[in-house]
C-alpha positions in Angstrom: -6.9 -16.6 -19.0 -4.8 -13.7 -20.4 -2.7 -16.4 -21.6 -5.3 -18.0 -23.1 -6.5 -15.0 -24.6 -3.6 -13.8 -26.6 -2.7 -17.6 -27.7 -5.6 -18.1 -29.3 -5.0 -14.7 -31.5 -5.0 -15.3 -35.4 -1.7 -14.4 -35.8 -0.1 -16.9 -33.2 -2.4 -20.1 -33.4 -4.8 -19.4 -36.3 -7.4 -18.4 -33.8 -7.4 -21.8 -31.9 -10.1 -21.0 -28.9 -10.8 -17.5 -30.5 -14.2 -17.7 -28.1 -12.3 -16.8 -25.1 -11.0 -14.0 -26.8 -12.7 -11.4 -25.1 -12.0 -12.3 -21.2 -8.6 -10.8 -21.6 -9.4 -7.8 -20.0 -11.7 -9.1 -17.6 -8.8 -11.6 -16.1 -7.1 -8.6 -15.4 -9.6 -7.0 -13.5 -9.7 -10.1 -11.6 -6.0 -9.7 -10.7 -6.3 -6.5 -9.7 -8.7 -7.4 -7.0 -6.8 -10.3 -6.0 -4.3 -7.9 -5.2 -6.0 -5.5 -3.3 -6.6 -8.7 -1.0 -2.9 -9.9 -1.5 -1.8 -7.0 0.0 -4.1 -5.7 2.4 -3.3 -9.9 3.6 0.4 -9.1 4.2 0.4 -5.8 5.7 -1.5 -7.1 8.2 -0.2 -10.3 9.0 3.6 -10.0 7.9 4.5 -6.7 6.5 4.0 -4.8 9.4 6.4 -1.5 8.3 7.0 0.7 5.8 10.7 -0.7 5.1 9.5 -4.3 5.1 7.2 -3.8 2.7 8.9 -2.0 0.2 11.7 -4.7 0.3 8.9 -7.4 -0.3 7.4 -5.2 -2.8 9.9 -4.4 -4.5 11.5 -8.3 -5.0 8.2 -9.5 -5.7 8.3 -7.2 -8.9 11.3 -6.9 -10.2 12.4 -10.7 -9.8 10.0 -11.2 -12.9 9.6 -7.6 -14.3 13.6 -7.4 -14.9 14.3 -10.8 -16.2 11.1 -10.3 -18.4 12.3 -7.0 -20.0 15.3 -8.8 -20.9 14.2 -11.8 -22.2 11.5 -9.5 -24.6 14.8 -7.6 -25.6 16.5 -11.0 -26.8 13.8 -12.8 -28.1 12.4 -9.3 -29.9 15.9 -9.1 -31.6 15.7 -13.0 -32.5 12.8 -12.7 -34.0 13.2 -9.8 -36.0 16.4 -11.3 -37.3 15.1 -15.3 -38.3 11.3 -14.5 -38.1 9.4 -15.3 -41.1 7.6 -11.5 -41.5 7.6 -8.1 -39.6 4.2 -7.6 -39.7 3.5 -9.0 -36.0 6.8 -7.0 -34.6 6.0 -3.8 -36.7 1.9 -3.9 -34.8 3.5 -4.4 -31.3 6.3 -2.7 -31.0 5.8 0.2 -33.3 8.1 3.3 -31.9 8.1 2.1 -28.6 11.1 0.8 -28.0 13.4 4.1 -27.6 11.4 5.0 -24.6 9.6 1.8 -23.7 12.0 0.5 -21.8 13.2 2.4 -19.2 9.4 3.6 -18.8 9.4 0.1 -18.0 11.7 -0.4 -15.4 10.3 2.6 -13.7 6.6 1.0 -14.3 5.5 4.6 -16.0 4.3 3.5 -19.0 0.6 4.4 -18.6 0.6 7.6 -17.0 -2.7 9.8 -18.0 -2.7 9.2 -21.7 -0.1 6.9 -22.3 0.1 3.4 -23.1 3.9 2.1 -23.7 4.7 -1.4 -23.0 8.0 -2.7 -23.6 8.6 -4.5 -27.2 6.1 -7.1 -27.5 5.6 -7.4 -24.0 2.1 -6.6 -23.8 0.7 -7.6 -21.1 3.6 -5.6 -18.7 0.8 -2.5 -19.3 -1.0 -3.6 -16.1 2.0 -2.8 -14.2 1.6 0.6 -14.8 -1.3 0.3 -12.5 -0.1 -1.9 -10.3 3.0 -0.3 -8.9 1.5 3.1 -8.2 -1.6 1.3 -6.5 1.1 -0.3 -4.3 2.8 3.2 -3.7 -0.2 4.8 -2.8 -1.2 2.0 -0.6 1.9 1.8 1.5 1.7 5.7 2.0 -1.6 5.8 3.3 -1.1 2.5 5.3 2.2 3.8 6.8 2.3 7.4 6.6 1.5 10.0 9.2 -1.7 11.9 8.9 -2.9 13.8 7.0 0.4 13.9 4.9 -0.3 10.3 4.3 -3.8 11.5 2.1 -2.3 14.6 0.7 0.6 12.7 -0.9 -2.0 9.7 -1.8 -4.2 12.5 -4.0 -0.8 14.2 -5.3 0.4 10.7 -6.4 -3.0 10.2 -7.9 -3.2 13.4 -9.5 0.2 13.2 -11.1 -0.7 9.3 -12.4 -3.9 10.4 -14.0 -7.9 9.3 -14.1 -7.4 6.2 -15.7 -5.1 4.4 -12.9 -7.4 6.5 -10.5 -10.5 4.6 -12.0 -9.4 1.5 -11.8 -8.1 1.7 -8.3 -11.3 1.4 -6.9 -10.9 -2.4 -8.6 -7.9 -3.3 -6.2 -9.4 -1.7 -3.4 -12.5 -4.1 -3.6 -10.2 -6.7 -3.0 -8.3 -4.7 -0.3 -11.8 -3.9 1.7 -13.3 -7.6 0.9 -10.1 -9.1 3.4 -10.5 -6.3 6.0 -14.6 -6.9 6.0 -13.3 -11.0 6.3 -11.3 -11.2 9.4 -14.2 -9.5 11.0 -16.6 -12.0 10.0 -16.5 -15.6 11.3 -16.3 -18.4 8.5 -18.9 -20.8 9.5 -21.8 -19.2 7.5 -21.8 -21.8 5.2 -25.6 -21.0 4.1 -25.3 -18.0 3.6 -21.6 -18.4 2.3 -22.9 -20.5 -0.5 -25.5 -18.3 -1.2 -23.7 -15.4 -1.8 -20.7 -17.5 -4.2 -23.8 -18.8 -6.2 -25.4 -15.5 -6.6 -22.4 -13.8 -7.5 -21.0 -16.7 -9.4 -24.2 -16.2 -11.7 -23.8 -12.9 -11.8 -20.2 -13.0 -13.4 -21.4 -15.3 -15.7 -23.8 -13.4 -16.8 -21.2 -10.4 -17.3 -19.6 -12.7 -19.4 -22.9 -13.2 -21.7 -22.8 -9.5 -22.4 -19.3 -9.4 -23.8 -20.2 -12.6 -26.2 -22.9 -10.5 -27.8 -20.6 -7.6 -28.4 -20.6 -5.1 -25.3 -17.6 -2.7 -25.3 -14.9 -3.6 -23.0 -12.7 -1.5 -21.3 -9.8 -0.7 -23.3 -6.8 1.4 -21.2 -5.8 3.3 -24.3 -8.6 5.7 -24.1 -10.5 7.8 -21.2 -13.4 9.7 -22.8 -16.9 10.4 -21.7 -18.1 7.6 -24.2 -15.8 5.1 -22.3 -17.3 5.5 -18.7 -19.4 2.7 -19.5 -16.2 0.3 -19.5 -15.0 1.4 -16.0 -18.7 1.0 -14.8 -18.9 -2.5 -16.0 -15.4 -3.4 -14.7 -16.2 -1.8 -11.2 -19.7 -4.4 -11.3 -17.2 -7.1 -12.2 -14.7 -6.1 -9.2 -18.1 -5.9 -6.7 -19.3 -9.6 -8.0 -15.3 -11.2 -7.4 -15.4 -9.5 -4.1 -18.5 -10.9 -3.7 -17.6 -14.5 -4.2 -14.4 -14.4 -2.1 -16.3 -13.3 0.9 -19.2 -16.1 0.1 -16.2 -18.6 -0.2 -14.9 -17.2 3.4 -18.2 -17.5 5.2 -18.4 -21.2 4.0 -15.0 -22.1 4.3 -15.4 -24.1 7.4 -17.2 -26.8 5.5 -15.2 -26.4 2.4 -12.0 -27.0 4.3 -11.4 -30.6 3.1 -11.5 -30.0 -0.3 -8.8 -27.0 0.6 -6.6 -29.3 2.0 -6.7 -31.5 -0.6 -6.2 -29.4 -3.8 -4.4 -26.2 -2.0 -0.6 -27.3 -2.7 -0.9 -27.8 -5.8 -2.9 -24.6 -6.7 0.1 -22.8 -4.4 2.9 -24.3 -6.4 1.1 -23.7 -9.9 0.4 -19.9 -8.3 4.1 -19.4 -7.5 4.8 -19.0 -11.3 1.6 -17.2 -12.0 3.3 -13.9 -12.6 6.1 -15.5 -14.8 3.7 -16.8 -17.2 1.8 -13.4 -17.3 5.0 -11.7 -18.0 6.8 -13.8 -20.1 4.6 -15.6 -22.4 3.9 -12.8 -24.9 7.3 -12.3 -26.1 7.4 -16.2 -25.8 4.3 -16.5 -28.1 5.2 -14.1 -30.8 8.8 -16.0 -30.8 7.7 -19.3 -31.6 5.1 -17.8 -34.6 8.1 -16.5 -35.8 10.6 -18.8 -35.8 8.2 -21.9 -36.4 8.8 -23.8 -39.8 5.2 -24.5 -39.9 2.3 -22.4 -39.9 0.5 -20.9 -37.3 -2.4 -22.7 -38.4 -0.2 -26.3 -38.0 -0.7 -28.4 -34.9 3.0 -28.2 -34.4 3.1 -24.6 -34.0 0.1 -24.8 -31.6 1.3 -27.5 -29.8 4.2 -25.2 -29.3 2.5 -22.2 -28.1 -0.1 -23.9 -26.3 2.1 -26.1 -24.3 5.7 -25.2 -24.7 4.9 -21.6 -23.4 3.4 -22.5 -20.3 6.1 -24.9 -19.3 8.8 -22.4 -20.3 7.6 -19.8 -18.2 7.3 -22.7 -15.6 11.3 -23.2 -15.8 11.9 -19.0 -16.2 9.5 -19.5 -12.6 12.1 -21.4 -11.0 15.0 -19.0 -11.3 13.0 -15.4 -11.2 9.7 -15.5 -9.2 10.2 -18.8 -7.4 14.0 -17.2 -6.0 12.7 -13.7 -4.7 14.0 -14.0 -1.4 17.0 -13.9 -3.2 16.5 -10.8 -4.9 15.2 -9.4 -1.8 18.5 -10.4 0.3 20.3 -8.6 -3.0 18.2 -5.4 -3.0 18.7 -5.1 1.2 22.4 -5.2 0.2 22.3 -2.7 -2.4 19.9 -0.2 0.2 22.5 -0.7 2.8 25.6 0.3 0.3 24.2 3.3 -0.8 23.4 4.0 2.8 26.8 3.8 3.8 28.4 5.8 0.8 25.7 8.2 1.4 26.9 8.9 4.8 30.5 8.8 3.4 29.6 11.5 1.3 27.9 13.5 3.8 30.7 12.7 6.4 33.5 14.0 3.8 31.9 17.1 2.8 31.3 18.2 6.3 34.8 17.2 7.0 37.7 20.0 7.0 
């Protein structure tokens, strides 16, 4: 969807499904309950300490988040070099870049006030919400109390109210897998019930934008804006909502699971490759395109060629994190050892 979203922008397809323009933001709330659930999944079943699951978090980002800030460094340079105008670069990377990038790497980009994404990578914004909702997490989760809280409300504190707002997002989706391995999954009644209802209900949040209800924008947190986080929190309550009717019914629904769950895991194993990758991608091909944006060639090209590009980029970044993992254990256990050199020689004679 957040594909989606910024494909069919003016400026990159001639505004080519400009209806689903507003869901942007919404898919991203979304994601940030699915993770809440993601997480709050693997601590409990695989990630049982604090060293494991930094590792785990740790490759899971950075096998996409590195080879995405360089690809947006190559393909930003590309295009402002053979791109037909600088009007697209000028509005998205406009005095970012000197700072940008190693805010990037170090996923600080929207701390209190800020907003800095790297080039025209977009859409790498959200992990300036992500990251720090997984530090948090893991102190709370693996910390002693009540240090655990106090350095949970310090981290807090020192990322700002917006990242704190939205928080409560990701942990919907956190408390929505805790509340379903307490409750059996054989409701299907009432299971089905509550997907409907809450199905409808999204839906209906999805009206309201159409007929021009703010969204929530992260640039700005202002009295005036409170309305956004409230309508993202209902959004976050009604996803919540339908995992847990889906779980209560998922007995019954278990054939249809079997039947269409590999494909959905193999197409969600390169899920965060296209989310971080196909901006760059996308303002690339408008660039460099001979043809208009307008032209079914350039669409074609953006619309299709994206996708599967980032499904290729999948199968040598996200797709190969245990091997980053196995590379960032070796580089923890180096500077182990030439940290205990160094300690070793200066307490030597």
């Amino acid at each position: 969807m957040v594909f989606l979203t910024h494909a069919s922008m003016r400026e990159f397809s001639g505004g080519l499904l400009w209806q689903i323009n507003p869901y942007g933001q919404d898919a991203v709330t979304v994601f940030f309950v699915l993770s809440g659930f993601v997480i709050a999944y693997v601590t409990h079943r695989r990630e049982t300490d604090a060293g494991t699951y930094a590792l785990h978090r740790a490759a899971r980002i950075y096998s996409v988040a590195v080879p995405a800030l360089l690809l947006t460094l190559m393909l930003d340079s590309l295009s402002s070099h053979f791109g037909k105008s600088t009007s697209i670069l000028t509005h998205w990377t406009a005095a970012r870049d000197a700072i940008s990038f190693p805010l990037g790497v170090a996923f600080l980009g929207e701390v209190w006030s800020g907003h800095l994404f790297p080039g025209t990578n977009g859409p790498y914004w959200s992990l300036g919400f992500e990251v720090p909702y997984y530090l948090i997490f893991g102190i709370v989760h693996f910390g002693r109390r009540p240090w655990n809280w106090i350095g949970a409300l310090l981290l807090l504190a020192v990322f700002g109210p917006k990242i704190a707002l939205m928080f409560a997002s990701w942990l919907i989706g956190l408390t929505c897998y805790r509340v379903s391995i307490r409750v059996p999954c054989s409701y299907t009644r009432t299971g089905l019930v509550l997907w409907l209802t809450s199905t409808v209900a999204l839906i209906a949040i999805a009206a309201l934008e159409t007929v021009g209800v703010p969204i929530y924008q992260p640039l700005e947190l202002t009295l005036a804006d409170m309305h956004s986080y409230l309508h993202y929190l209902l959004l976050s309550l009604m996803v919540g909502i339908n995992i847990l009717g889906l779980h209560l019914a998922s007995d019954a629904l278990l054939p249809v699971a079997r039947r269409i769950g590999r494909p959905i895991g193999w197409l969600a194993g390169a899920s965060f490759s296209l989310y971080l990758f196909h901006m760059p991608l996308i303002i690339f091909v408008a660039e460099v395109s001979p043809w208009p944006v307008t032209a079914w060639p350039t669409r074609t090209m953006v619309f299709i060629g994206v996708p599967l590009a980032a499904l290729a980029l999948a199968e040598i970044t996200e797709r190969r994190k245990d091997l980053w993992r196995d590379g960032l254990l070796t580089m923890a256990n180096r500077l182990r050892l030439v940290s205990w050199a160094v300690i070793l020689r200066g307490g030597g004679p």
